[in-house]
C-alpha positions in Angstrom: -54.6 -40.6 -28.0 -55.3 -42.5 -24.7 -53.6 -41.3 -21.6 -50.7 -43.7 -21.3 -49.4 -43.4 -24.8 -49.3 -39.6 -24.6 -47.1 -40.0 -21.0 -44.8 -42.1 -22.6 -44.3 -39.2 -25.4 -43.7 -36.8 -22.5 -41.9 -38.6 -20.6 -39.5 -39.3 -24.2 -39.8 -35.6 -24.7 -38.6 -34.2 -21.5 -36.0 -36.4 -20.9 -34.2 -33.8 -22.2 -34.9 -31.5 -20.1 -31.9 -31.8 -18.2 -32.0 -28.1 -15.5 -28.2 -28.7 -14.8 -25.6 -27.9 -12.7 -23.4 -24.5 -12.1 -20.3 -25.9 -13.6 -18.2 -23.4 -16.1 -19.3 -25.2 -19.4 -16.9 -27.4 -21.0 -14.9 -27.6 -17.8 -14.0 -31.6 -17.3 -14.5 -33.3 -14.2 -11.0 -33.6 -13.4 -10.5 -29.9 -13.8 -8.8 -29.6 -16.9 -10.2 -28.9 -20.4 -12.2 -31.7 -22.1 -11.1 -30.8 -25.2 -11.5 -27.7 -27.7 -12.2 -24.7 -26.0 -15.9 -23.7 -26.4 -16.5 -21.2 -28.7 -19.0 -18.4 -27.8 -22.5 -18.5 -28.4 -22.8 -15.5 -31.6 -25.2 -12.6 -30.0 -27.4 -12.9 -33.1 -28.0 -16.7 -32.3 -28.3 -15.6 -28.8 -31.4 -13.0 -29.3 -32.8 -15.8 -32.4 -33.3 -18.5 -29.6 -34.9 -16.5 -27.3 -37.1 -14.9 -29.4 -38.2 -18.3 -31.2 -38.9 -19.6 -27.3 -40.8 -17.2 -26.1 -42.9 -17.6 -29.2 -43.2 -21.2 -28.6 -43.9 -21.3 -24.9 -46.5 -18.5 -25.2 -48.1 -20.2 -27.8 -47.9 -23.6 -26.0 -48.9 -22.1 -22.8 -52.3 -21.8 -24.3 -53.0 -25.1 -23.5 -53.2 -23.9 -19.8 -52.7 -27.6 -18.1 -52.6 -25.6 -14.8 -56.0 -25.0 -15.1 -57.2 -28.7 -14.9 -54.4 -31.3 -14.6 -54.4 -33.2 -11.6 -52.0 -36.0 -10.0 -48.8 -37.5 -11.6 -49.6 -35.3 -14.8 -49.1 -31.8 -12.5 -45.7 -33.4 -13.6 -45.4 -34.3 -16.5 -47.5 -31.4 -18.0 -47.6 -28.3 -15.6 -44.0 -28.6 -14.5 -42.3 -27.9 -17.7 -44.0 -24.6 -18.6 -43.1 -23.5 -15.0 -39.8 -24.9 -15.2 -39.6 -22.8 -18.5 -41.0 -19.2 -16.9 -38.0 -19.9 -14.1 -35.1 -20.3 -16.5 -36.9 -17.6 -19.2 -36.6 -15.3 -16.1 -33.0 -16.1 -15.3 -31.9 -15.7 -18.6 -33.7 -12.9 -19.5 -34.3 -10.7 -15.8 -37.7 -9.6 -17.2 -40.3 -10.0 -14.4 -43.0 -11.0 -16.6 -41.5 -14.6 -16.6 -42.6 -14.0 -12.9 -46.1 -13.4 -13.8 -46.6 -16.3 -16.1 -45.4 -18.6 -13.6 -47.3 -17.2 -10.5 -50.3 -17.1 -12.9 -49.8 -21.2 -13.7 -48.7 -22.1 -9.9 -51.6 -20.5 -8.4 -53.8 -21.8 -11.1 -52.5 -25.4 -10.0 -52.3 -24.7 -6.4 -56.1 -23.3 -5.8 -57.4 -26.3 -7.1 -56.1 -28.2 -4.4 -58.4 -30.4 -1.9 -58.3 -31.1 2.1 -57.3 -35.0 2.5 -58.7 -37.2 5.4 -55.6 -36.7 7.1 -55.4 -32.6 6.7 -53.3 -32.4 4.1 -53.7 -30.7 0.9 -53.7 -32.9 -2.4 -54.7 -33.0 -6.1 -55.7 -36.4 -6.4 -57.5 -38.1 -9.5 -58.2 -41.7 -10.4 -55.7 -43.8 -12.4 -52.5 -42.4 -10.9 -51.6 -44.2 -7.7 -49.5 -47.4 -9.5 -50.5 -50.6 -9.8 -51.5 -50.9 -5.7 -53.8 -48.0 -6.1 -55.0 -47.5 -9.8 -58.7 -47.5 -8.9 -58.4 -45.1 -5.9 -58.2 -41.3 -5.8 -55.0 -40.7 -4.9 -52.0 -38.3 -4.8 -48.8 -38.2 -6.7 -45.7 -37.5 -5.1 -43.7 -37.5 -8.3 -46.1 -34.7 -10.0 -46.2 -32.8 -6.6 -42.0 -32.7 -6.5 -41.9 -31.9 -10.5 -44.4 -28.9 -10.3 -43.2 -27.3 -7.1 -39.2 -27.6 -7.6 -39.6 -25.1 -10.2 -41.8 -22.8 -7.9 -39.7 -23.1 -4.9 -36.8 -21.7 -6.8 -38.4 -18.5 -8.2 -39.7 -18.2 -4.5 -36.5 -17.8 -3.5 -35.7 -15.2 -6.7 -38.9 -13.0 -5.4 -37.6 -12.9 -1.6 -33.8 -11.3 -3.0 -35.3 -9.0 -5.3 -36.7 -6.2 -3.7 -39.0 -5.1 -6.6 -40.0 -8.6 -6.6 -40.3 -9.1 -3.1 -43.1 -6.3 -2.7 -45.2 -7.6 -5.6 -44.7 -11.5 -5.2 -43.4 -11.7 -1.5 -46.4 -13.3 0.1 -47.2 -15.3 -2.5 -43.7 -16.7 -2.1 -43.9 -17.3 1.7 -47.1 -19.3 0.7 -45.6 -21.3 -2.0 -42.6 -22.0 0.2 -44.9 -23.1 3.4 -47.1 -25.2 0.7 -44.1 -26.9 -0.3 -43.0 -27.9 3.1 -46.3 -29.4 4.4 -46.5 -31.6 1.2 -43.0 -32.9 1.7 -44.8 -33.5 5.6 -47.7 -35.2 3.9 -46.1 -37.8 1.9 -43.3 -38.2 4.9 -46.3 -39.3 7.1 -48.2 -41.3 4.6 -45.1 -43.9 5.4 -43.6 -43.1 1.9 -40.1 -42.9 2.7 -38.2 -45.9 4.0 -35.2 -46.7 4.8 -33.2 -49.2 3.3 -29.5 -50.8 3.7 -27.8 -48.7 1.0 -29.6 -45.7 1.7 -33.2 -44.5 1.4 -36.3 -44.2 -1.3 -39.8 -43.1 -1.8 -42.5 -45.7 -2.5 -45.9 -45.0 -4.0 -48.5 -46.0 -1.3 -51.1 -49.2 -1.5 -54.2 -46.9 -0.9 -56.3 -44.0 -1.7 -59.4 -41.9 -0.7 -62.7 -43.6 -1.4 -64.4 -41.3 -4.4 -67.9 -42.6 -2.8 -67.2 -42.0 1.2 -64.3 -39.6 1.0 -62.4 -41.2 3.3 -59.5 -43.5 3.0 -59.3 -47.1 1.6 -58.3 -50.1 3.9 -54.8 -49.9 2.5 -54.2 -46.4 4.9 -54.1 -49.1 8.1 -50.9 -50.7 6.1 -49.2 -47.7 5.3 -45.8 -48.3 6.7 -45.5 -51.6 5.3 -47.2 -52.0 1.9 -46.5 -49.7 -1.3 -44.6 -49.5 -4.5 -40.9 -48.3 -4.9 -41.0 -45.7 -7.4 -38.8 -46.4 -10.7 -35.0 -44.3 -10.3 -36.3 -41.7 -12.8 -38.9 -40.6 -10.5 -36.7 -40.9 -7.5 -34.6 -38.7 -9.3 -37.2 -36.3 -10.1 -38.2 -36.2 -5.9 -34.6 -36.0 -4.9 -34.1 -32.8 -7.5 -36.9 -31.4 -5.9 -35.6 -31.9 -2.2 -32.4 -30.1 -3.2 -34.2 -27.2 -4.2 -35.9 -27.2 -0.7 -32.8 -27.1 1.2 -30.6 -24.8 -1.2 -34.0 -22.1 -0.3 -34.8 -23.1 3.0 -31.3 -24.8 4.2 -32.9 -27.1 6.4 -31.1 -30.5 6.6 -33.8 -33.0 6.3 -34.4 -32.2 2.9 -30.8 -33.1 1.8 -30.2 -36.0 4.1 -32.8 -37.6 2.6 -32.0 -37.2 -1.1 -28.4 -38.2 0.1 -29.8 -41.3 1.3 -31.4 -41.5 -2.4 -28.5 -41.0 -4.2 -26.4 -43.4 -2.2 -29.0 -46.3 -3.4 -28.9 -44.9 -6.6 -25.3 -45.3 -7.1 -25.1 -48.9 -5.3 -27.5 -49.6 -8.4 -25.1 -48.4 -10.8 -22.6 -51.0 -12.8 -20.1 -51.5 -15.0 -19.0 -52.8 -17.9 -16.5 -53.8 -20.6 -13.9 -53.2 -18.0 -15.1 -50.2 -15.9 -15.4 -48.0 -18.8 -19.3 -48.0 -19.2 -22.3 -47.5 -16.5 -25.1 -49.4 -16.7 -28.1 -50.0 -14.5 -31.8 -50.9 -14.5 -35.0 -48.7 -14.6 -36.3 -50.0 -11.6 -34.7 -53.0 -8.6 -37.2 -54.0 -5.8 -36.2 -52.5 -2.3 -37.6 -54.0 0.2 -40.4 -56.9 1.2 -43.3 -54.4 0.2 -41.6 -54.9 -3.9 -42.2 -58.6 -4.1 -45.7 -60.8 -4.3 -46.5 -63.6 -2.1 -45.2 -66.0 -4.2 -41.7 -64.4 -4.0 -41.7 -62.9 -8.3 -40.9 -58.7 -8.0 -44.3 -56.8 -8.2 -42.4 -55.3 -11.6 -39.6 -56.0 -14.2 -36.4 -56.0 -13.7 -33.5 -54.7 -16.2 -32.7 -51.6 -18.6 -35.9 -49.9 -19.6 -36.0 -48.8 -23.8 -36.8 -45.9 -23.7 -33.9 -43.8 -23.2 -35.3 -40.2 -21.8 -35.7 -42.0 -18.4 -31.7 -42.4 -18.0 -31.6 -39.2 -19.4 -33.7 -38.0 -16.1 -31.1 -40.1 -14.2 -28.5 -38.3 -14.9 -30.0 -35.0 -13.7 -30.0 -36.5 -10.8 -27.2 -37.4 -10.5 -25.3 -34.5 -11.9 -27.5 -32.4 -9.3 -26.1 -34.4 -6.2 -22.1 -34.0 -8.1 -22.9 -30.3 -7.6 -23.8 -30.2 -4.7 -21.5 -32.2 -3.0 -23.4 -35.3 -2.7 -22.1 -38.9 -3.1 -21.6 -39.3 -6.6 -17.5 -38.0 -7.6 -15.7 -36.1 -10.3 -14.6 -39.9 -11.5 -18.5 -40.9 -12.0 -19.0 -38.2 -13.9 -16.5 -38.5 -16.4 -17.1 -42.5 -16.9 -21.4 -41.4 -17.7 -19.7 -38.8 -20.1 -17.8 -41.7 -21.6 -20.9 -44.0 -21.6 -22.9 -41.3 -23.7 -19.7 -40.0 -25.9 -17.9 -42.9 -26.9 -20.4 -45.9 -26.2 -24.0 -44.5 -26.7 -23.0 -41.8 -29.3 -22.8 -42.4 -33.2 -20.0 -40.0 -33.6 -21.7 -37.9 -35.6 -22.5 -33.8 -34.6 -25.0 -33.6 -37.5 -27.7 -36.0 -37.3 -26.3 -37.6 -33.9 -28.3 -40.8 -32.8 -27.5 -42.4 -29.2 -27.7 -46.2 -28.6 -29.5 -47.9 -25.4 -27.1 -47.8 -22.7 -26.7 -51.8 -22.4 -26.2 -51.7 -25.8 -29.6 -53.8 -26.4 -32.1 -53.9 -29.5 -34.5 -50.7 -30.1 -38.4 -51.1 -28.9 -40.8 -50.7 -31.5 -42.2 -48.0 -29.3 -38.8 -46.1 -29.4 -37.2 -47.3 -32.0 -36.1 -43.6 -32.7 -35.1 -42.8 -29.2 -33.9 -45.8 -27.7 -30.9 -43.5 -26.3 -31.0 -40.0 -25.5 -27.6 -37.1 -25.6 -27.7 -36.9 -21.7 -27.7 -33.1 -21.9 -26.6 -32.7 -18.1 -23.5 -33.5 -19.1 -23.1 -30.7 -21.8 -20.8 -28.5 -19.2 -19.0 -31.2 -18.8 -17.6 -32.1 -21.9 -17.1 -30.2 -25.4 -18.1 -32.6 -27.6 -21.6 -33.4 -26.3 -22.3 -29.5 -25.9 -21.1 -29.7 -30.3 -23.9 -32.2 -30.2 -26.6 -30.6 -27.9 -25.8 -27.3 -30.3 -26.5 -29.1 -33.2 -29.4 -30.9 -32.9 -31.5 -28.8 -29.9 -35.3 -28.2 -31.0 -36.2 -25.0 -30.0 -40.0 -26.0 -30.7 -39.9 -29.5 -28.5 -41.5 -30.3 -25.6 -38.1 -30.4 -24.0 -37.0 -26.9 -25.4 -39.7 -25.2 -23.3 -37.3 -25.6 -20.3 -33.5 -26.4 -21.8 -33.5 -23.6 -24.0 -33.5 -20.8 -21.3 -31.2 -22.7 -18.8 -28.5 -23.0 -21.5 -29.0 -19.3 -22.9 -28.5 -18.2 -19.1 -25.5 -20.1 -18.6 -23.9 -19.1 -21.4 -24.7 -15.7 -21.1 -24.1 -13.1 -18.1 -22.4 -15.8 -16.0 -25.9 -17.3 -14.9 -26.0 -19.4 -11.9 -28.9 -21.7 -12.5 -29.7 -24.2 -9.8 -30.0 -27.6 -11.1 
């Protein structure tokens, strides 16, 4: 299967893997009850589903990505068996979730290269966008995915004592790692500023595979680039969170604030405010448009529905932590995916395109996703997401655990 095809099936799969917020489950936005009170999760079920992932992400895990994936596919690939040994650990408390995710993230990390500019980077050809595709460059995207998940369990290892004296410096490293790529891409020129807030763009050059040094495109840095899609905004604003709920330093949520403030001017209505709607990717700034004035990319809502499902992660991630979007946002994207996207049906449910629009071809089965961040915030869809979760898909790997620990013991995963 050539490389693209197989991302797009990720990137379908996991758009599903929505690592959500703390909110008490089935609690609406307005802080009454959504509806039927939800009904326990039977301790049978409980110990099936956990036992069934474990088998699959064990088995899975033989694949061991970590051992040779490089670039944008850290994220897609790497991230969501690490995302899966985080949440295994918090709903299960068994440190050997620990140990399968400091084997993979040192496995990742170690292969990691010095840059012209210092840095460290796992760069590969055929990742940097359409400026770069020919370079050996970085990802941003896969750097964010892969660490988030690593970041949080650093911070699990530093209150456990137990943990702390087996995993401890390997935390401090991870955590200092993670800072100096955040100061990498921040001095690559990635991040601009914009009117409505701020983004990340995916820069115009790369490292020469024959000199090792950088291409022309490094002298243009501040200027030129690519604005990434929302999904992948998303996905590096998730992971900025994470970096200031562990390390509580500022910059990291100012600037996904600033994110999230252009995600929502992006964000529209319809059929009378009830609906949201809003495109897969809008040009930013002067560096989005060719010379002769036509966007460097389309413009409008994208069919494959796992990328709004990623959106909404995002999204739901800033609502809980007191960021920009408000209780009433929330409950109009639970009526968008309940009563517009929805086919009413808990057995065999099917979801619509958000605009309403004809199927692709190439996801004619998925041209709209259950947006399972909203799960805790309304009974119905968590009917729906109880019905219909696979255990054994590419998605399970990560939402299995997360919902298993929230509706068990009280868990406290961080979205």
């Amino acid at each position: 299967m050539k490389r693209r095809s197989f991302l797009k099936k990720i990137v379908l799969a996991t758009g599903g893997m929505a690592l959500l917020s703390n909110k008490p489950l089935a609690t609406a936005v307005n802080g009454e009850s959504t509806g039927d009170a939800p009904i326990a999760l039977d301790a049978a079920l409980v110990k099936d589903w956990l036992a069934r992932w474990e088998k699959n992400i064990l088995n899975d895990a033989r694949n061991r990505y970590c051992d040779h994936e490089l670039g944008e596919e850290v994220g897609w690939l790497v991230s969501p068996f690490l995302n899966g040994f985080y949440y295994g650990y918090q709903a299960t408390h068994d440190p050997k979730w620990v140990e399968h995710l400091a084997d993979w993230a040192d496995s990742w990390i170690k292969r990691g290269v010095k840059e012209p500019d210092g840095f460290i980077g796992w760069p590969k050809s055929g990742s940097g966008g359409a400026l770069a595709e020919d370079f050996l460059t970085d990802s941003l995207l896969g750097e964010a995915m892969g660490l988030r998940p690593i970041v949080l369990m650093a911070e699990e290892i530093l209150k456990a004592p137990a943990l702390k004296e087996k995993f401890g410096s390997r935390a401090d490293a991870w955590l200092k790692l993670a800072g100096q790529v955040f100061e990498k891409w921040d001095s690559r020129g990635c991040w601009r500023e914009v009117k409505e807030g701020g983004l990340w763009v995916v820069p115009a050059f790369g490292i020469d595979a024959k000199t090792g040094r950088w291409t022309d495109g490094y002298a243009r840095r501040v200027t030129d680039g690519f604005s990434n899609p929302d999904n992948k905004q998303n996905h590096i604003a998730r992971w900025l969170l994470a970096m200031n709920d562990v390390t509580r330093k500022p910059v990291y949520r100012e600037r996904a604030e600033k994110w999230f403030r252009l995600m929502k001017s992006r964000m529209k209505t319809r059929e009378g405010g009830k609906y949201f709607v809003w495109n897969y990717w809008d040009p930013a700034g002067p560096w989005d448009y060719k010379p002769d004035g036509s966007t460097r990319h389309w413009v409008g809502v994208h069919p494959n529905g796992g990328y709004y499902a990623i959106d909404v992660e995002g999204i739901v991630a800033a609502f809980d932590h007191g960021l920009v979007f408000t209780r009433d946002d929330i409950q109009r994207l639970v009526t968008t995916n309940r009563d517009f996207m929805w086919n009413q049906q808990i057995k065999g449910a099917k979801f619509q395109r958000i605009d309403g629009g004809e199927p692709d071809a190439r996801w004619k089965d998925s041209p709209g996703m259950l947006w399972t961040a909203l799960v805790p915030y309304d009974e119905t869809l968590r009917k729906v997401f109880l019905e219909n979760h696979n255990l054994a898909s590419w998605g399970g790997l990560a939402v299995t655990p997360w919902f298993l620990a929230r509706e068990t013991a009280g868990s406290s995963s961080k979205l």
